[in-house]
N, C-alpha and C positions, 0 to 999 in steps of 0.2 A: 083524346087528351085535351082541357083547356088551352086555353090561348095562355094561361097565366103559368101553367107548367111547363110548356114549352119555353117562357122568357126564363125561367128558373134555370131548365137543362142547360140552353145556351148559355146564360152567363156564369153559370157553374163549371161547364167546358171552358171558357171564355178566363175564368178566373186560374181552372189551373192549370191552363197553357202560359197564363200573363204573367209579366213580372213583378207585379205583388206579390202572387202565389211564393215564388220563389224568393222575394224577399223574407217572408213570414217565415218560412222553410228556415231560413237562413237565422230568423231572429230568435226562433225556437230553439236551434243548434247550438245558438250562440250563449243562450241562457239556460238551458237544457242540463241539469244534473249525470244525464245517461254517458254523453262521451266526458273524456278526458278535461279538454278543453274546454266544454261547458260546465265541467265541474271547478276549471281552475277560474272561471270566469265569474261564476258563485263565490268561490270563496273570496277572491280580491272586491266583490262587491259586498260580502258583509263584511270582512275586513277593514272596507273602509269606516264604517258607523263607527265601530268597537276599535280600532285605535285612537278616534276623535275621544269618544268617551275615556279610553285608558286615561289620554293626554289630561282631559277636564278633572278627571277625578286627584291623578296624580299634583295638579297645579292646586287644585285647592286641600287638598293635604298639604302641601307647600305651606300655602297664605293660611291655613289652620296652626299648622305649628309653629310659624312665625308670629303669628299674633297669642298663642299660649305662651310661647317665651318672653316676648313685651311686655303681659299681662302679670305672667312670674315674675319679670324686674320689677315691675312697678309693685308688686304688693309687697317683695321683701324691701324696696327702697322705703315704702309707707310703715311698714312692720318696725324700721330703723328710726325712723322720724317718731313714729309713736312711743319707740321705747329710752329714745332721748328728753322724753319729757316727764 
């Protein structure tokens, strides 16, 4: 066997005795669909995106309909002006 397979073996032993290995493990679990937990972990993370967006959408329906209503005062206030003269 090369000199360059045997650095592989070792630090392949080396990695999944180490605790990165088990970090990774950990961080796979953690975002992982399969269990319970990585599934509720999923969902509060897109959750989060899609309530920001609820919020943005919902505020500018707000500042839309408020500025339609301004915009209808102001054309029947001019509608009133126009037909006073």
């Amino acid at each position: 066997m090369p000199a360059s397979d045997d650095c592989n073996e070792e630090l392949s032993g080396s990695y999944r005795t180490g605790s990165f290995y088990e970090l990774e493990k950990y961080l796979y679990s953690f975002i992982d669909g399969s269990t319970i937990s990585g599934m509720e972990r999923m969902r509060l993370k897109l959750q989060t995106p899609v309530g920001i967006v609820d919020r943005l959408i919902s505020s500018c329906r707000t500042i839309v309909t408020q500025d339609y209503q301004y915009a209808k005062q102001h054309l029947t206030a001019m509608n009133d002006v126009v037909k006073c003269k």
